[in-house]
C-alpha positions as CSV (number, residue, x, y, z in Angstrom):
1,X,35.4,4.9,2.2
2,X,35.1,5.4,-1.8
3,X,34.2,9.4,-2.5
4,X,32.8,10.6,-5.4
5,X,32.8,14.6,-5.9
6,X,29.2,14.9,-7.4
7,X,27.5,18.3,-8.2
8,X,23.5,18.4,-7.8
9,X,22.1,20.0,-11.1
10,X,18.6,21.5,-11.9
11,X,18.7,21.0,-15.5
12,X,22.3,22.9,-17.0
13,X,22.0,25.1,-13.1
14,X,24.8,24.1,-10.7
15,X,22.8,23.9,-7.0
16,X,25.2,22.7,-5.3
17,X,28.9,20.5,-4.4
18,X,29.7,17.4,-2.4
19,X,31.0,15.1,-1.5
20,X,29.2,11.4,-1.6
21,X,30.3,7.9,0.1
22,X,29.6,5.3,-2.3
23,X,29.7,2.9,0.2
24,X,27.1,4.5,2.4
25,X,24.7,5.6,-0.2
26,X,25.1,9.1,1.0
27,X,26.0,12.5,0.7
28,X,29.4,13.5,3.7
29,X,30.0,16.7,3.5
30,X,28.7,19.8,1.4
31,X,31.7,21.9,0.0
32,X,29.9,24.7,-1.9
33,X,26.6,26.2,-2.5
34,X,26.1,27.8,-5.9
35,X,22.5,28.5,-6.7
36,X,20.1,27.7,-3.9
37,X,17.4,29.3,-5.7
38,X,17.7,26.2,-8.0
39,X,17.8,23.7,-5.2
40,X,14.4,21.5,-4.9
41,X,11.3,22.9,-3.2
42,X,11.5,21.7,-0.1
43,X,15.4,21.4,0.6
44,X,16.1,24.9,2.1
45,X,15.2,24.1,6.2
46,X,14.1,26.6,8.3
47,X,17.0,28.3,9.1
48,X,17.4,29.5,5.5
49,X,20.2,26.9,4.3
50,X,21.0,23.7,2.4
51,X,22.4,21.3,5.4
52,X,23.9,17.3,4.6
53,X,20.5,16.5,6.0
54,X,18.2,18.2,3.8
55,X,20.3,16.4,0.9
56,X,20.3,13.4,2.2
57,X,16.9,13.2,2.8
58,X,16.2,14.7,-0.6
59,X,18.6,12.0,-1.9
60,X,17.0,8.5,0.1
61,X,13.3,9.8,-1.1
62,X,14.7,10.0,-4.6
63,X,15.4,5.8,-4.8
64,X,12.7,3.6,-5.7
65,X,11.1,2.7,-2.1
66,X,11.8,-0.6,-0.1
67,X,7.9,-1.0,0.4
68,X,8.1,-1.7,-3.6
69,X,6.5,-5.0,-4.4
70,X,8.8,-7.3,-5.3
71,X,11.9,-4.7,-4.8
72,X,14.2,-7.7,-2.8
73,X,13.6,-9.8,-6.2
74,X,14.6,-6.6,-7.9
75,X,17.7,-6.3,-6.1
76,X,18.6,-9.8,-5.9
77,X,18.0,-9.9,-10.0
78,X,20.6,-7.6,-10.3
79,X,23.0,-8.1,-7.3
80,X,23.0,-4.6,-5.9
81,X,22.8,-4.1,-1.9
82,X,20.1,-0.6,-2.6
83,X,17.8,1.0,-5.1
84,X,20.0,4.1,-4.0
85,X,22.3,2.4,-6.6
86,X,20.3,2.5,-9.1
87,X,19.9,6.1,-8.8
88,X,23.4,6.3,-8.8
89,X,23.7,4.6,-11.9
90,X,21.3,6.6,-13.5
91,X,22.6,10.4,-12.4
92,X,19.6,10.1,-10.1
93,X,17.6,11.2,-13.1
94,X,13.6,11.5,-13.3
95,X,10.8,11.8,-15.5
96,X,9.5,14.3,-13.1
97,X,12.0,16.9,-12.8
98,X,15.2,18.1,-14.3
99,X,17.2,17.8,-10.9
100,X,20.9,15.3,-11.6
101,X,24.0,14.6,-10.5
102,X,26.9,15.5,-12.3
103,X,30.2,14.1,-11.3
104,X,33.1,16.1,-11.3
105,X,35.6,13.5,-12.1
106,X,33.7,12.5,-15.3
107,X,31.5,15.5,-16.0
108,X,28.9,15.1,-18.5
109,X,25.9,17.6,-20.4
110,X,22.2,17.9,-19.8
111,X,21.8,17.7,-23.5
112,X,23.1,14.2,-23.5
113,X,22.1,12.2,-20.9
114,X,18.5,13.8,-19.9
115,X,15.5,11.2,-20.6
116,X,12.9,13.5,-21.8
117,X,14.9,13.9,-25.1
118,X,17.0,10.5,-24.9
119,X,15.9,7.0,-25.4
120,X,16.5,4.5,-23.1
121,X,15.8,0.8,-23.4
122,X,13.1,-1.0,-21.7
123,X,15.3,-3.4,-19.3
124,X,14.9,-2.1,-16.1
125,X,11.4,-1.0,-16.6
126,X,10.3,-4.7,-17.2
127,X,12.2,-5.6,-13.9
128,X,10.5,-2.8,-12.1
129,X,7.5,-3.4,-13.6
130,X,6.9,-6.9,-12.3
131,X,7.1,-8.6,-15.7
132,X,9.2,-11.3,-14.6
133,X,7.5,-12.5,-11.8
134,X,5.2,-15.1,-13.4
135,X,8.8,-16.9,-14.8
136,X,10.6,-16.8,-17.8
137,X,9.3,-14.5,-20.2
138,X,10.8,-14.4,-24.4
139,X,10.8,-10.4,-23.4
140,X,13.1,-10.5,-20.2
141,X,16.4,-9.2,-20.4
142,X,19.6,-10.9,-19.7
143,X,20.1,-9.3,-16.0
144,X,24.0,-9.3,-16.5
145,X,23.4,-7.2,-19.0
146,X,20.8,-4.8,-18.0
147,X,21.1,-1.2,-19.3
148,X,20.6,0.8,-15.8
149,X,20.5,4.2,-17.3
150,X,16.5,4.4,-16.7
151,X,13.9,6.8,-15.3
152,X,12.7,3.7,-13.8
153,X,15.7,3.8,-11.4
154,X,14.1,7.0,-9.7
155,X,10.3,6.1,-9.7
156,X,8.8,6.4,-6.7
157,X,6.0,5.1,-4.8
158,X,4.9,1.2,-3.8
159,X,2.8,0.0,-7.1
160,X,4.5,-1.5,-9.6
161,X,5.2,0.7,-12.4
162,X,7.4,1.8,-15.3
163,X,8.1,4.3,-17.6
164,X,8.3,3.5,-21.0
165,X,8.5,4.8,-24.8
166,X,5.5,4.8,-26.8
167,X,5.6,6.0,-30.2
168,X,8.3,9.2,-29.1
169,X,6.3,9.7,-26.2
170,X,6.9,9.0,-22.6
171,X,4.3,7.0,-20.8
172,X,3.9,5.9,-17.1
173,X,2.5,2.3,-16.8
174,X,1.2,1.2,-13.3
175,X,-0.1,-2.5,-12.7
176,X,-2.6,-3.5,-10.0
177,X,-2.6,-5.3,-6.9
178,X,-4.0,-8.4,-5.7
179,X,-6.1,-11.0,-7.5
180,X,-8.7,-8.1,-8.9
181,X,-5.8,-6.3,-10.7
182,X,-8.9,-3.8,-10.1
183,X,-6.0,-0.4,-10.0
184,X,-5.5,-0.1,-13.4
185,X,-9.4,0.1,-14.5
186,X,-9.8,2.7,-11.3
187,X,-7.7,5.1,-13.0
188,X,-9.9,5.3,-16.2
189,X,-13.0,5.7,-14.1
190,X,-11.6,8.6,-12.9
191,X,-10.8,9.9,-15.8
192,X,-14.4,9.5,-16.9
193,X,-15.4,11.4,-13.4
194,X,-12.8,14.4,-13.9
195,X,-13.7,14.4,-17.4
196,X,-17.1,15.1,-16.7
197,X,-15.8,17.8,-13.7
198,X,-13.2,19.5,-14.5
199,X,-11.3,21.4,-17.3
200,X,-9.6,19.3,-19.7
201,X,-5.9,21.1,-18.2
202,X,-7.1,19.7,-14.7
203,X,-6.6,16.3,-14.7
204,X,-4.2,13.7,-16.3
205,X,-5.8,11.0,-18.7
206,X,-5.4,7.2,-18.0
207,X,-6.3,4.6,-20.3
208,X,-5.6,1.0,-20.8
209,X,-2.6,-0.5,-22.1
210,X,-1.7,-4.2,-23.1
211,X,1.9,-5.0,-22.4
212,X,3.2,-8.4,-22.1
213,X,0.5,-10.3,-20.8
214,X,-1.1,-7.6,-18.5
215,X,-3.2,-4.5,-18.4
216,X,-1.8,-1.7,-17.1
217,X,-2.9,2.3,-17.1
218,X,-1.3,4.5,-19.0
219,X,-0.6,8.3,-18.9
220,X,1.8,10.6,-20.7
221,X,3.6,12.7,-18.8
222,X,1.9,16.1,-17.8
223,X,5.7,18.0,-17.8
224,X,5.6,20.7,-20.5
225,X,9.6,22.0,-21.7
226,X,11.4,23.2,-18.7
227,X,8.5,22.2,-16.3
228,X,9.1,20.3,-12.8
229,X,6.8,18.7,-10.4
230,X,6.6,20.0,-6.4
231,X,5.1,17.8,-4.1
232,X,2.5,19.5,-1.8
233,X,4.7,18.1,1.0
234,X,8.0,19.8,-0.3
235,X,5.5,23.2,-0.6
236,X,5.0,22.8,3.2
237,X,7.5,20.5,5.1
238,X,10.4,23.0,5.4
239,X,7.8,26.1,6.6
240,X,6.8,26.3,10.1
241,X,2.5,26.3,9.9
242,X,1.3,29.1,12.3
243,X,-1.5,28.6,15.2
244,X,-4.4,30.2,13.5
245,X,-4.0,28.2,10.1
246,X,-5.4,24.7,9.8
247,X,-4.3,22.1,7.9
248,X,-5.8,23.1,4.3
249,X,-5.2,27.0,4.8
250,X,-1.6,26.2,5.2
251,X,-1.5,24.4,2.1
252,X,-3.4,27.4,0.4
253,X,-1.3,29.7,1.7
254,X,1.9,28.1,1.0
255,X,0.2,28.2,-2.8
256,X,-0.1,31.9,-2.5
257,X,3.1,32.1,-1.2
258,X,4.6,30.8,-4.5
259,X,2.4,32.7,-6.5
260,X,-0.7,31.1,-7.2
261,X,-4.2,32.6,-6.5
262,X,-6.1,31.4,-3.3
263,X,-9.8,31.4,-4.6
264,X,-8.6,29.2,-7.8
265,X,-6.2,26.9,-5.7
266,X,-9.2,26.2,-3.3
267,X,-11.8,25.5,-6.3
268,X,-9.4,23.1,-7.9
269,X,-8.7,21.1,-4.5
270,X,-12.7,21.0,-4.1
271,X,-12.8,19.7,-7.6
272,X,-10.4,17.0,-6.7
273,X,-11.7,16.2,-3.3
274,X,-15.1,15.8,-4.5
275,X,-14.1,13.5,-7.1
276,X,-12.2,11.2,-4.5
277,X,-15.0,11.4,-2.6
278,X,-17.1,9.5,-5.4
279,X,-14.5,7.2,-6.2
280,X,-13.5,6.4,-2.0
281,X,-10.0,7.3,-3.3
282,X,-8.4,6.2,0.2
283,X,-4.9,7.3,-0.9
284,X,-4.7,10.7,-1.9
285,X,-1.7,12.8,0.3
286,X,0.9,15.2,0.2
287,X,2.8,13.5,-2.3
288,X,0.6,13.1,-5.5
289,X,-0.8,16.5,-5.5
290,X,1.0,19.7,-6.2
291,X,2.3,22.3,-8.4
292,X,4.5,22.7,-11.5
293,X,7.4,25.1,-11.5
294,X,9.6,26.4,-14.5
295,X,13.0,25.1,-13.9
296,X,14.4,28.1,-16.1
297,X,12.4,31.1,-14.2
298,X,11.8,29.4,-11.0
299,X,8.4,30.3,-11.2
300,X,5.8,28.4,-10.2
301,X,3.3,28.6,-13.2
302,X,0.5,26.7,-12.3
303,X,-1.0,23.5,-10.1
304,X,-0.5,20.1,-11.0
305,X,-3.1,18.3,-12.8
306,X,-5.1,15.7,-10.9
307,X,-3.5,12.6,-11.3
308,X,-2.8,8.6,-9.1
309,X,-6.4,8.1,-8.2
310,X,-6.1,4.3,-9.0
311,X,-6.0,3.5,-5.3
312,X,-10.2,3.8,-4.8
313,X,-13.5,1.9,-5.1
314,X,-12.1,-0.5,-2.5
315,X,-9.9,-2.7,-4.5
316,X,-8.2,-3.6,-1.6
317,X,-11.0,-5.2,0.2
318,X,-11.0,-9.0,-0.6
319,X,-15.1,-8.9,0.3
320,X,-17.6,-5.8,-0.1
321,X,-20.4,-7.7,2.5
322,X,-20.3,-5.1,5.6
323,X,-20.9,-1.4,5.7
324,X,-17.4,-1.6,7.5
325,X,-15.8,-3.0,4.3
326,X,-16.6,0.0,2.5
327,X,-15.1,2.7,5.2
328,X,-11.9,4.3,4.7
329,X,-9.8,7.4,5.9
330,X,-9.7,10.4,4.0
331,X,-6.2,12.7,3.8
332,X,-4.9,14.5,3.9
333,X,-5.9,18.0,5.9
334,X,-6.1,16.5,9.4
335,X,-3.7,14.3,11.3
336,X,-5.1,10.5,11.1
337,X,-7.2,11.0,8.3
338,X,-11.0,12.4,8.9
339,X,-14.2,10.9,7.4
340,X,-14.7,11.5,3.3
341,X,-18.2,13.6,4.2
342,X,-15.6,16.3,6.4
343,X,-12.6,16.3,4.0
344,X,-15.5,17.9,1.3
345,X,-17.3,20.1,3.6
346,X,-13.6,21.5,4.4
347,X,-14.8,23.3,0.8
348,X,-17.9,24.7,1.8
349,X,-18.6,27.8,-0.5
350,X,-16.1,26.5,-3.2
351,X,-18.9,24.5,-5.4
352,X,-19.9,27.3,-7.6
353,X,-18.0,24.9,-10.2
354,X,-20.6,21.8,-9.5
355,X,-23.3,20.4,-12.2
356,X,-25.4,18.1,-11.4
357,X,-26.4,16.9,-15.0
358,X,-22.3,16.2,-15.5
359,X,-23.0,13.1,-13.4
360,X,-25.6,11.7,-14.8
361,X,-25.3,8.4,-16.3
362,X,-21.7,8.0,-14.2
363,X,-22.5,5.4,-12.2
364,X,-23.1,3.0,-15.8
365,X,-19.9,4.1,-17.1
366,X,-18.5,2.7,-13.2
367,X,-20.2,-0.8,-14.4
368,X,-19.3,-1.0,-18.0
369,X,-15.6,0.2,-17.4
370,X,-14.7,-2.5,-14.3
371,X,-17.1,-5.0,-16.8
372,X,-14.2,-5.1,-19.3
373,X,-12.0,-6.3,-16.1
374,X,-12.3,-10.6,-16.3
375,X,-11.0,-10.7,-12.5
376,X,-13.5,-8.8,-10.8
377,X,-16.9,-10.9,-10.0
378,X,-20.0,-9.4,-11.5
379,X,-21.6,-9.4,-8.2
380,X,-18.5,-7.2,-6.9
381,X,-19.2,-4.9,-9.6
382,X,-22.7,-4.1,-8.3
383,X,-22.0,-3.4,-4.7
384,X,-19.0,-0.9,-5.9
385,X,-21.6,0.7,-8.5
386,X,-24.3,1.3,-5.6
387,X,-22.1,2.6,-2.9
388,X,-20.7,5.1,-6.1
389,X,-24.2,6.1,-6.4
390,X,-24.6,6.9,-2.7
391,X,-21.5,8.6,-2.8
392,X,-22.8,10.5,-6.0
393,X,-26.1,11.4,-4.0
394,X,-24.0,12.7,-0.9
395,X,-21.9,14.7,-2.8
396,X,-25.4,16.6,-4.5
397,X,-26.3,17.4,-1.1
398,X,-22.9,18.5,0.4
399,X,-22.7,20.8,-3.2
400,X,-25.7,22.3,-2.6
């Protein structure tokens, strides 16, 4: 068994020591604790402690996911047995958080090796991204000599996506799925929606972006200096949820728990709700809603923006012909989902926010913005547009 002596960091904060199998992929045996206040939201279990457990499941959740399209090409490409080796490779670094590992044997700084203030190339981003998979490309790195210092080794989730520098800044690109590459153009829609809802601080911007020989959505990163991202499920995983709470006064409690005000945590989730209930966003959960914390306080300062609505207005059905195709689950707040119409009335009372007039002329900017898209059929495009306008009419009457 190879051993590396690795300390987890949160930013220049020591959390904690241990000791990690590199043939395993994980973490053996924890040999110190020196800031748990530091550690990730989420790790602490109920008993009040840090256990090999916690870490390892913080760790495995850190990689890029198996159920990645295209990951097994990814691998292959590369000749490594696990993403968790990527991760390795790359401190287990992120774009979302300040959280590292720093190896005793061959210690190294914050200052030097963090990737919100150092560059990194664009090799393993194209991999991750997909870019290859249509052949040989003039932009495709040489794979035996792939950089795999990236942000992109330790980006979650199954679409495929990268993070890449744009003119200083760092941007997430996402691709779509399927023949409609339909994603992509989702996400500015609901930027329109949210634009016309909610405070510009409430909601992260997609547009369009050209790279290669695709379109992709854009955002920059919503991290101000110092400034992590906590999962709703790492607010509430680790806490046990008492009888007399559901689902959604849990979550708002864990909120007030950490700080935040009850009455404005439960108008912002309406405002986000409702706007998935427009769009039939069939894949909002736990883990793409959230707060932001201050890495240097601790504090948590406010909730996360609204942001990965992409997965709505049904682009994963291949036809739009019966009611049924246009039925989904809505999460989270129940176990197995609940229909869209409940998940918004869970907000009853919380709509003092809602203006009617905001929505008008929505449902056009639904047909002009998927109308730019050449794979979707223009037929397609009116069925999604009058189901957004029934949706638009139900919300009215839920609001009121």
């Amino acid at each position: 068994m190879a051993l590396a002596h690795y300390v987890l960091m949160n930013k220049n904060a020591p959390v904690l020591a241990f000791e990690y199998d590199l043939d395993a992929h994980k973490a053996v045996r924890i040999t110190r604790v020196e800031n748990e206040d530091a550690a990730p939201l989420g790790m602490i279990d109920r008993h009040g402690s840090i256990s090999k457990h916690e870490l390892n499941y913080w760790w495995h959740n850190r990689a890029i996911p198996a159920s990645r399209a295209q990951v097994e090409r990814l691998l292959e490409n590369l000749k490594l047995e696990s993403t968790l080796v990527l991760a390795e490779k790359s401190f287990g670094l992120s774009l979302s958080d300040r959280y590292w590992l720093n190896d005793e044997d061959d210690p190294k700084t914050w200052a030097d090796i963090n990737f919100f203030d150092n560059d990194f190339t664009d090799d393993l981003g194209f991999l991750t991204l997909g870019q290859d998979s249509a052949g040989s490309s003039p932009d495709a790195p040489d794979y035996a000599a792939v950089s795999l210092s990236s942000p992109n080794s330790t980006l979650g989730g199954d679409l495929l996506k990268k993070w890449k520098i744009v003119d200083g800044r760092r941007v997430l690109l996402k691709a779509g799925v399927g023949a409609f590459n339909q994603e992509p153009y989702n996400e500015v829609i609901a930027t329109e929606l949210h634009r016309r809802l909610m405070e510009p601080d409430e909601h992260v911007p997609y547009r369009l972006f050209e790279d290669g020989r695709r379109v992709y959505s854009a955002c920059d990163n919503m991290l101000g200096p110092d400034e992590e991202l906590v999962a709703a499920w790492d607010l509430i995983r680790n806490v046990k949820q008492p009888n007399n709470l559901s689902d959604l006064q849990f979550y708002v409690r864990r909120c007030e728990d950490v700080g935040l005000d009850g009455t404005a945590v439960m108008e912002a989730l309406a405002k986000m709700f409702a706007c998935d209930f427009v769009l039939a966003n069939r894949d909002r959960h736990y883990r793409n809603f959230g707060v932001i914390r201050n890495v240097e306080t601790l504090q948590v300062v406010r909730l996360a923006p609204v942001f990965d609505s992409g997965s709505c207005l049904w682009s994963n059905a291949s036809l739009l012909e019966a009611p049924i195709d246009f039925e989904y689950k809505a999460k989270p707040f129940k176990h197995g989902g609940m229909k869209p119409g409940d998940q918004v009335r869970l907000f009853d009372g919380c709509f003092g926010w809602f203006d009617d007039a905001a929505l008008d002329g929505f449902a056009g900017c639904v047909a002009e913005l998927l109308g730019r898209n050449p794979n979707i059929p223009e037929r397609r495009i009116g069925l999604v547009v009058d189901q957004v306008k029934r949706n638009l009419e139900a919300l009215q009457r839920i609001a009121r």
